[in-house]
C-alpha positions in Angstrom: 18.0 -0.2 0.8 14.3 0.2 -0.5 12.5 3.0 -0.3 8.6 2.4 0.3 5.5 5.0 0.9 2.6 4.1 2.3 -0.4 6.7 0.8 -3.5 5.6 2.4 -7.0 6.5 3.1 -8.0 6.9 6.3 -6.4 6.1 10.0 -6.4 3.4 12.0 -8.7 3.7 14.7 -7.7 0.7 17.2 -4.9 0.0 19.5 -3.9 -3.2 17.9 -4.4 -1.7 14.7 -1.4 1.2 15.2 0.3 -1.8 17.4 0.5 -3.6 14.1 1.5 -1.0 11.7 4.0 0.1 14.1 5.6 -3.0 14.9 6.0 -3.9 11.4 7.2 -0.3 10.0 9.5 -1.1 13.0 10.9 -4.6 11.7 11.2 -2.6 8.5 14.0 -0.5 9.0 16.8 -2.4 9.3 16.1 -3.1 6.0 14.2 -0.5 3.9 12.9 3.7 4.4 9.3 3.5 4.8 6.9 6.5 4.9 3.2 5.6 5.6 1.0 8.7 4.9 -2.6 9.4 6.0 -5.1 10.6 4.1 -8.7 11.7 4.7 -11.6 9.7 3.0 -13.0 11.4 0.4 -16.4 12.3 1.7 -16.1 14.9 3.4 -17.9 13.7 6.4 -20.8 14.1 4.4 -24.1 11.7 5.9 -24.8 10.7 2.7 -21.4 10.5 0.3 -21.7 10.1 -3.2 -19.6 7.0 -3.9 -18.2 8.1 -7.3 -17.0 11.4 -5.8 -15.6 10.0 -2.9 -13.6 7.8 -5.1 -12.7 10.6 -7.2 -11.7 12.9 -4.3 -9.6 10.3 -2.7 -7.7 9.7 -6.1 -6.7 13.0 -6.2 -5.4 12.9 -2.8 -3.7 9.6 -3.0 -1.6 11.0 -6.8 -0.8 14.5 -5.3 2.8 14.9 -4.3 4.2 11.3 -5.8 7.4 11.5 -6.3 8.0 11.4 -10.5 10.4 8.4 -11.0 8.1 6.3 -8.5 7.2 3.2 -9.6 3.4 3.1 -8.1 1.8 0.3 -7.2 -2.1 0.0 -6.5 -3.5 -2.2 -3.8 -6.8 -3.4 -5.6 -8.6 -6.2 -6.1 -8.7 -6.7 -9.7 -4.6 -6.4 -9.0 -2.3 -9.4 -9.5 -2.2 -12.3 -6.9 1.8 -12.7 -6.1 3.6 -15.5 -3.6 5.6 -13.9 -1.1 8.5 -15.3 -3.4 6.8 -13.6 -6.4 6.0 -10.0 -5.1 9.6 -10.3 -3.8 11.0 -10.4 -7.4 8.4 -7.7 -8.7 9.6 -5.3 -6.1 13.7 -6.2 -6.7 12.1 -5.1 -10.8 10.3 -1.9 -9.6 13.1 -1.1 -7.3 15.6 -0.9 -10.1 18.5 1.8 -9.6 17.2 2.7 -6.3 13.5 3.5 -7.6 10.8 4.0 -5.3 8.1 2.1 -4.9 4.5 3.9 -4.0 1.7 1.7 -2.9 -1.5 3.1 -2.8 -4.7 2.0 -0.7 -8.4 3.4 -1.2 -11.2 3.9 1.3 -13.6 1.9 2.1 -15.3 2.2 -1.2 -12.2 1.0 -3.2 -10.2 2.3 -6.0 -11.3 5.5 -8.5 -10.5 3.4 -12.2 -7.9 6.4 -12.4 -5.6 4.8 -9.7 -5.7 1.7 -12.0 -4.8 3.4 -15.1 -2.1 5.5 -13.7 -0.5 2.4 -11.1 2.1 1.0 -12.8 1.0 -2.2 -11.4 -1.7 -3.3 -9.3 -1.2 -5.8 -6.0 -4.3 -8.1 -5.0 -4.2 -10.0 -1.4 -7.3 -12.5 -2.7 -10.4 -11.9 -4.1 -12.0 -11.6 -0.1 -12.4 -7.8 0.7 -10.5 -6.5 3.5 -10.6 -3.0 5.6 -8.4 -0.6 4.4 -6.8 -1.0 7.3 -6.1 -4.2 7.4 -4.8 -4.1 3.9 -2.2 -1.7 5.1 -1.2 -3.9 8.1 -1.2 -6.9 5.8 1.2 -5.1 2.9 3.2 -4.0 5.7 3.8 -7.9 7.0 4.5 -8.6 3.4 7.0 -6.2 2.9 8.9 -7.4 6.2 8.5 -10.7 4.6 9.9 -9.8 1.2 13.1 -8.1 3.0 13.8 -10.8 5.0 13.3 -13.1 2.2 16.0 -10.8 -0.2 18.1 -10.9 2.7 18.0 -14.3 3.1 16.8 -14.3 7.1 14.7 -17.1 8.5 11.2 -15.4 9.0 10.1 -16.7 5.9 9.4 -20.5 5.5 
């Protein structure tokens, strides 16, 4: 069984949004231990956030407390755009002996560069930007997908 966390900025905000994340961290268990955890965006609430040092604040958040044989993968768009099949594969790689996997999301502002030079790899879902939150919900759906695909269940087609 995989073991996957989730280290994000920000919370959903919408009822479909938790609906989603819950309903697919729910067709997840059967087949992997996922942990999504929540962070605060880096600016402080500020009216008028510096963009560097939000960045910079929420890279710190996102690296503190990963575990040290993780393998840690960065959501960003300069990041590597898999097939379901294909991201499937990397993950049975990254997985290997049991490995946990860390995906990690920015804020609205994106990635510090330190995320991308510590990630081990880096996951893009297309060169459109989407909200943080819908990345998550997305990467969630995908990770279903790649169970079901390794456990060779119908969803995928």
């Amino acid at each position: 069984m995989h073991h996957f966390i989730l280290r994000v900025i920000g919370k959903a905000q919408d009822d479909w949004q938790r609906g989603a994340i819950d309903a697919f961290a729910t067709k997840l268990k059967p087949f992997a231990k996922t942990e999504i955890i929540e962070l605060p965006e880096g600016h402080g609430g500020s009216a008028k956030p510096d963009e560097a040092k939000t960045r910079k604040n929420e890279a710190e958040s996102l690296l503190k407390s990963i575990p040290a044989d993780a393998f840690v993968v960065a959501l960003d768009e300069t990041g590597k755009n898999y097939s379901s099949t294909d991201l499937a594969h990397a993950i049975e790689d990254w997985a290997d002996g049991g490995r946990t996997i860390v995906f990690l999301i920015g804020g609205s502002w994106g990635l510090d560069p330190e995320i991308r030079r510590t990630a081990h790899a880096a996951v893009s879902f297309g060169k459109q930007t989407l909200p943080h939150v819908l990345a998550r919900i997305v990467l969630l759906e995908q990770l279903y997908r790649i169970e079901t695909i390794m456990a060779g269940k119908v969803y995928h087609k």
